[in-house]
DRENKOLBA-964292 format. One line per field, with one value per residue: z, x, y of N, C-alpha, C, O in turn; chain; residue number from 1; residue in three letters. Coordinates in steps of 0.02 Angstrom, whole numbers, plus 32768, in hexadecimal, padded with zeros to 4 digits. Example, Ala and Ser with C-alpha at 12.3 -4.5 7.8 and 13.67 -1.06 7.14 Angstrom:
<nodes>
nz: (8186, 8162);
nx: (8294, 8282);
ny: (7EE4, 7F90);
caz: (8186, 8165);
cax: (8267, 82AC);
cay: (7F1F, 7FCB);
cz: (8186, 818A);
cx: (8294, 8285);
cy: (7F5B, 8002);
oz: (81A7, 8192);
ox: (82C8, 829E);
oy: (7F5A, 8039);
kolpa: (A, A);
migu: (1, 2);
dofi: (ALA, SER);
</nodes>
This chain:
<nodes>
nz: (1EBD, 1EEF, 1F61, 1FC1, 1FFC, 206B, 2094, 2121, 2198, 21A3, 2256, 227D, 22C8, 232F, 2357, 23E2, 23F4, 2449, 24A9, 24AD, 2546, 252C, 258A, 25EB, 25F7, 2595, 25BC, 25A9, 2599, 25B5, 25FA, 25E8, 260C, 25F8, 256E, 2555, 2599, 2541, 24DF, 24DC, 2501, 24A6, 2439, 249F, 247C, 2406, 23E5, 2431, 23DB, 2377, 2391, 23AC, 2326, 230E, 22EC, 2291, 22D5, 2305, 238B, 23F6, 2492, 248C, 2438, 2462, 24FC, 2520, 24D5, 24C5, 254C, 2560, 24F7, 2534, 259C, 2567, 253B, 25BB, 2600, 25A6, 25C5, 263A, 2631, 25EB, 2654, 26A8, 2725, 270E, 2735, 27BC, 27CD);
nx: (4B2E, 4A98, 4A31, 49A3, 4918, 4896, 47FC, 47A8, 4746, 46A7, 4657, 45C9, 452F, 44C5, 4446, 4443, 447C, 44F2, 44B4, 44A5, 4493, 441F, 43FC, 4442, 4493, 4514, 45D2, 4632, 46E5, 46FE, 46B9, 4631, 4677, 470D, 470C, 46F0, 4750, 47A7, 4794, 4798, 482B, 4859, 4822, 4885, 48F8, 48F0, 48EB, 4961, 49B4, 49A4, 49BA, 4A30, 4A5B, 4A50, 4A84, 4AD7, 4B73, 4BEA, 4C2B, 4BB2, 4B58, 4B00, 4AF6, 4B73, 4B5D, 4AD1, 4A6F, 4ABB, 4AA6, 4A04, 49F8, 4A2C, 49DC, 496C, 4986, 499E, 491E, 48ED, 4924, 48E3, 4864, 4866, 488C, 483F, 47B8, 4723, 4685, 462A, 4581);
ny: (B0D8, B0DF, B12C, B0EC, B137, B138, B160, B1AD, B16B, B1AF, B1BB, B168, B1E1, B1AE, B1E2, B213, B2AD, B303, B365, B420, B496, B501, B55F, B59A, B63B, B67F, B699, B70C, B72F, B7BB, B843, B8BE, B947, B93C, B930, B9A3, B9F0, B9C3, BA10, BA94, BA9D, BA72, BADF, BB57, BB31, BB4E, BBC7, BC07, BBD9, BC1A, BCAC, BC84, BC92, BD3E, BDC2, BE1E, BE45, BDD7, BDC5, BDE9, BE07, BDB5, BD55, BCF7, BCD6, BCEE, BCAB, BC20, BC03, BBED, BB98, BB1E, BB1D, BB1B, BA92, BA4A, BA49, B9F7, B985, B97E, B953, B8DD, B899, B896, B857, B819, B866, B802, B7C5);
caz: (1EF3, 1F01, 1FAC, 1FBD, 2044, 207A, 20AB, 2155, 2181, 21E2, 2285, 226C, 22EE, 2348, 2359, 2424, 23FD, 2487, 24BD, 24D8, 256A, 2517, 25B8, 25FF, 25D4, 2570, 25E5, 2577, 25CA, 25AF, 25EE, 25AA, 2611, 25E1, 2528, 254F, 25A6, 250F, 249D, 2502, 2500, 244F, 2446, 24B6, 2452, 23B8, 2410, 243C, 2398, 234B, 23CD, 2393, 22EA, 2332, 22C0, 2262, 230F, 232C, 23BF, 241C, 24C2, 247E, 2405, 248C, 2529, 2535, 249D, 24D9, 2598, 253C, 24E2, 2576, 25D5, 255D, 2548, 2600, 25F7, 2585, 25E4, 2676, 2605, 25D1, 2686, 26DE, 2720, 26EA, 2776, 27C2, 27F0);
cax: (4B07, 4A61, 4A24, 495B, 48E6, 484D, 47CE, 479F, 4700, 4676, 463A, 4579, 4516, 448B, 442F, 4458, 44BA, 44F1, 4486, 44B3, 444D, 4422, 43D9, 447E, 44B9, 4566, 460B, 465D, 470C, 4704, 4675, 4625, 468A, 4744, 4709, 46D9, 479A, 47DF, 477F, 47B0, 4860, 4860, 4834, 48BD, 4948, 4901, 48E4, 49AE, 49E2, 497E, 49DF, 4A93, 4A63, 4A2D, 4A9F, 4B29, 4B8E, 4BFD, 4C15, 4B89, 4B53, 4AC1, 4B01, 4BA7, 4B49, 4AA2, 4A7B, 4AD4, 4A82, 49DC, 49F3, 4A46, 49BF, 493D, 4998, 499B, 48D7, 48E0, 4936, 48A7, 4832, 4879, 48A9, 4807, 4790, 46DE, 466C, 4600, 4550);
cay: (B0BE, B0FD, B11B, B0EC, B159, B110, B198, B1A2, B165, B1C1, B195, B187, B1E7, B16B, B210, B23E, B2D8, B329, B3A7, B447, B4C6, B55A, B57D, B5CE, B669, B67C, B6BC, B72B, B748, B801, B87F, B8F5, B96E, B916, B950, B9FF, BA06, B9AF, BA49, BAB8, BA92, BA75, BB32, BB6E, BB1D, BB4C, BC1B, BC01, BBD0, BC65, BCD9, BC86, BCAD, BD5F, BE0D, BE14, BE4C, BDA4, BDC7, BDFB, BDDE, BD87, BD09, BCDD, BCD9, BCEC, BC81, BBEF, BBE3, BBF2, BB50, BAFC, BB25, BAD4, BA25, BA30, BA39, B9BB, B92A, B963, B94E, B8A3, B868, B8B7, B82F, B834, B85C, B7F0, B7F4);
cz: (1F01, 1F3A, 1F85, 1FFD, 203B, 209E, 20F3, 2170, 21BB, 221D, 2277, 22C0, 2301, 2364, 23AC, 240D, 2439, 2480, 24CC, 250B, 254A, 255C, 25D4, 25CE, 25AE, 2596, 25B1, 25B6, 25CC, 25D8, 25E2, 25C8, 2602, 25A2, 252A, 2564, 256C, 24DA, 24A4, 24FC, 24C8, 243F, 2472, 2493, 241B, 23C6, 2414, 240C, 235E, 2365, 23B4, 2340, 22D7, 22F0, 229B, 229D, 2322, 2367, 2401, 2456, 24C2, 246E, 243C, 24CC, 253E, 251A, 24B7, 2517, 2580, 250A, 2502, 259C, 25AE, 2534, 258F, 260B, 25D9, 25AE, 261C, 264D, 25F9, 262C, 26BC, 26E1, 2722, 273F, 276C, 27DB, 2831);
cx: (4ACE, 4A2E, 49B4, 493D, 48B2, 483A, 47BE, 4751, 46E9, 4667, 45EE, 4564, 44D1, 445A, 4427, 4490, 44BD, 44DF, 44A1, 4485, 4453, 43F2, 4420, 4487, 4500, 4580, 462B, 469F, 4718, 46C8, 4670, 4664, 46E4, 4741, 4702, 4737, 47AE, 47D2, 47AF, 47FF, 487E, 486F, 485A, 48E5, 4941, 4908, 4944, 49D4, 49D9, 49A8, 4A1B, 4A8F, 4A75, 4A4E, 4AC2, 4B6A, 4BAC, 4BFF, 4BF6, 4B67, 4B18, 4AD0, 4B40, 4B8C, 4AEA, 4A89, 4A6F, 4AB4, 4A27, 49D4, 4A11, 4A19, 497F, 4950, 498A, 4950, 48B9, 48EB, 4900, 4869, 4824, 4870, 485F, 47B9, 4748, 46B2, 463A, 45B6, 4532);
cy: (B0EE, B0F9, B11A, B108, B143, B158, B181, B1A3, B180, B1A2, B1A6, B1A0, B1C1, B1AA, B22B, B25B, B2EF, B36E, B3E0, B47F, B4F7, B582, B5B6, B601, B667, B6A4, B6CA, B738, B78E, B81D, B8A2, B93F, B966, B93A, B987, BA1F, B9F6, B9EF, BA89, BAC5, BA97, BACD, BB5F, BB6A, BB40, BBA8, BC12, BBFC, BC0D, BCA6, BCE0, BCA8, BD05, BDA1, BDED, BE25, BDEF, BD93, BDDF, BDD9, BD99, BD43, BCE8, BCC1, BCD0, BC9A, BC19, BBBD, BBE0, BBBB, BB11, BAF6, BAEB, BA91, BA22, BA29, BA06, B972, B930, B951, B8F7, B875, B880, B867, B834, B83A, B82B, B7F0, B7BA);
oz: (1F1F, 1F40, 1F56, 2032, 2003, 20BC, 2101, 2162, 21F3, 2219, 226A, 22F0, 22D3, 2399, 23B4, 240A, 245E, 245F, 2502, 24F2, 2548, 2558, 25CA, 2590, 25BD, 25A3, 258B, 25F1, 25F0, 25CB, 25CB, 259C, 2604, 2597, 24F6, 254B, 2555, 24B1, 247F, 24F0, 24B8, 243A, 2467, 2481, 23FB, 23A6, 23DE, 2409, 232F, 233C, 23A6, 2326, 22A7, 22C3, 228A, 2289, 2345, 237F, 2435, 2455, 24E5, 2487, 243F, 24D9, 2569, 2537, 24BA, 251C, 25AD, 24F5, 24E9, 25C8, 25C2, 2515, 25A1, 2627, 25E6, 25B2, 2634, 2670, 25FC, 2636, 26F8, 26B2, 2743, 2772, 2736, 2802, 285A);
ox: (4AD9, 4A07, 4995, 494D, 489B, 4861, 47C6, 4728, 4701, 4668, 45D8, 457B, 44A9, 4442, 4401, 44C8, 448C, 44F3, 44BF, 4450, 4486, 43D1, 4423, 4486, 451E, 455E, 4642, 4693, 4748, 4698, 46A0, 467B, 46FC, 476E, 4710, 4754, 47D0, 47FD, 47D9, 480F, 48B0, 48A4, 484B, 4901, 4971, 4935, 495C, 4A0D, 49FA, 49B0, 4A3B, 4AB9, 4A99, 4A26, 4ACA, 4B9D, 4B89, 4BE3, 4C15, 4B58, 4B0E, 4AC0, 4B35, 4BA7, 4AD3, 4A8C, 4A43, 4AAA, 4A0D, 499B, 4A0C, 4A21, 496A, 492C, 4966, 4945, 4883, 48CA, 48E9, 483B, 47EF, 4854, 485E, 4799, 4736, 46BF, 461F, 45AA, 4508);
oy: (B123, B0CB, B134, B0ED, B138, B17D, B145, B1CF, B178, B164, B1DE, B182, B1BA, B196, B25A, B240, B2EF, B39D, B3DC, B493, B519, B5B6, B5F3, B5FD, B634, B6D6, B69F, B745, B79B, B7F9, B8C1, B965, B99E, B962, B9A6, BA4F, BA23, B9FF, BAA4, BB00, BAB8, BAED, BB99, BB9E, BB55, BBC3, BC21, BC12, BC21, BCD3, BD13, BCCD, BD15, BDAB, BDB2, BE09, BDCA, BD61, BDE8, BD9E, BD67, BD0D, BCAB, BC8B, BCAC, BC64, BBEF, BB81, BBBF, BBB6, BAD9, BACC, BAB5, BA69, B9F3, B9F3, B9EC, B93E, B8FC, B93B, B8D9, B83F, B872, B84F, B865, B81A, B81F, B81E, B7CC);
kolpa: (A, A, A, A, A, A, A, A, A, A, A, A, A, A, A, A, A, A, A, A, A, A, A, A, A, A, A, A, A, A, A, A, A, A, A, A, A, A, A, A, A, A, A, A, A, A, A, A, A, A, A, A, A, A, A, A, A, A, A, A, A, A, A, A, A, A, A, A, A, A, A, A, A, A, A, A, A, A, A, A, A, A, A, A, A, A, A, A, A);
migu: (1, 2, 3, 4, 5, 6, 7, 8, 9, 10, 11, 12, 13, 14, 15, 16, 17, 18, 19, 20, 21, 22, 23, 24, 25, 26, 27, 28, 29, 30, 31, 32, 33, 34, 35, 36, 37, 38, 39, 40, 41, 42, 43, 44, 45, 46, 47, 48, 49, 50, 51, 52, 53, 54, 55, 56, 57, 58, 59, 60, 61, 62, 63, 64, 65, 66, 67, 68, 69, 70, 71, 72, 73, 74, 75, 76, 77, 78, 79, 80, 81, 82, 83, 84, 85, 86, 87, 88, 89);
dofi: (UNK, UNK, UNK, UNK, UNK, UNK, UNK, UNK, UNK, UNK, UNK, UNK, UNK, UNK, UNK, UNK, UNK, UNK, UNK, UNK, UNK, UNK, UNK, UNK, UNK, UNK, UNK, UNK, UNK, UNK, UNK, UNK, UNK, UNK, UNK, UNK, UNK, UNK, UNK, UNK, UNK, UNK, UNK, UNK, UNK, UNK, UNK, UNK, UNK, UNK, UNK, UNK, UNK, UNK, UNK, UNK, UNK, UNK, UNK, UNK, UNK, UNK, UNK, UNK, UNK, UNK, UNK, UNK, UNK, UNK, UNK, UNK, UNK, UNK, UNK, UNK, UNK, UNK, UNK, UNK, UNK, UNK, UNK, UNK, UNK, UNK, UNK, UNK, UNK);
</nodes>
């Protein structure tokens, strides 16, 4: 049994597309300062993970402790970053 598909046929456009305004600006949901936290943050975690890596000393106060709150601290920069609402003007 051989199934048959019929192609699906275009709708022709009658040439009113809908317009769009390029008069408005574009709402990005971010601003510019949202991205400077998210950089920011970025470079904390990655500073923290550089830290845990840190001697050959297992356990040092660095890599156990410091380390740790030091990449805790920038996720926590991160979700404000994420959850921070853009200002308005």
């Amino acid at each position: 049994m051989a199934q048959q598909f019929k192609a699906a046929s275009t709708a022709k456009t009658t040439g009113q597309a809908s317009k769009a305004t390029g008069t408005e600006p574009v709402q990005f949901i971010f601003d510019k300062s949202n991205y400077r936290f998210l950089i920011i943050s970025v470079a904390i975690v990655t500073f923290g993970f550089v830290l845990m890596s840190g001697t050959t000393d297992i356990y040092s106060t660095t890599k156990i402790v410091i380390a740790p709150i030091v990449v805790l601290a920038g996720f926590a920069l991160g979700f404000y970053a994420i959850l921070k609402k853009p200002d308005t003007k």
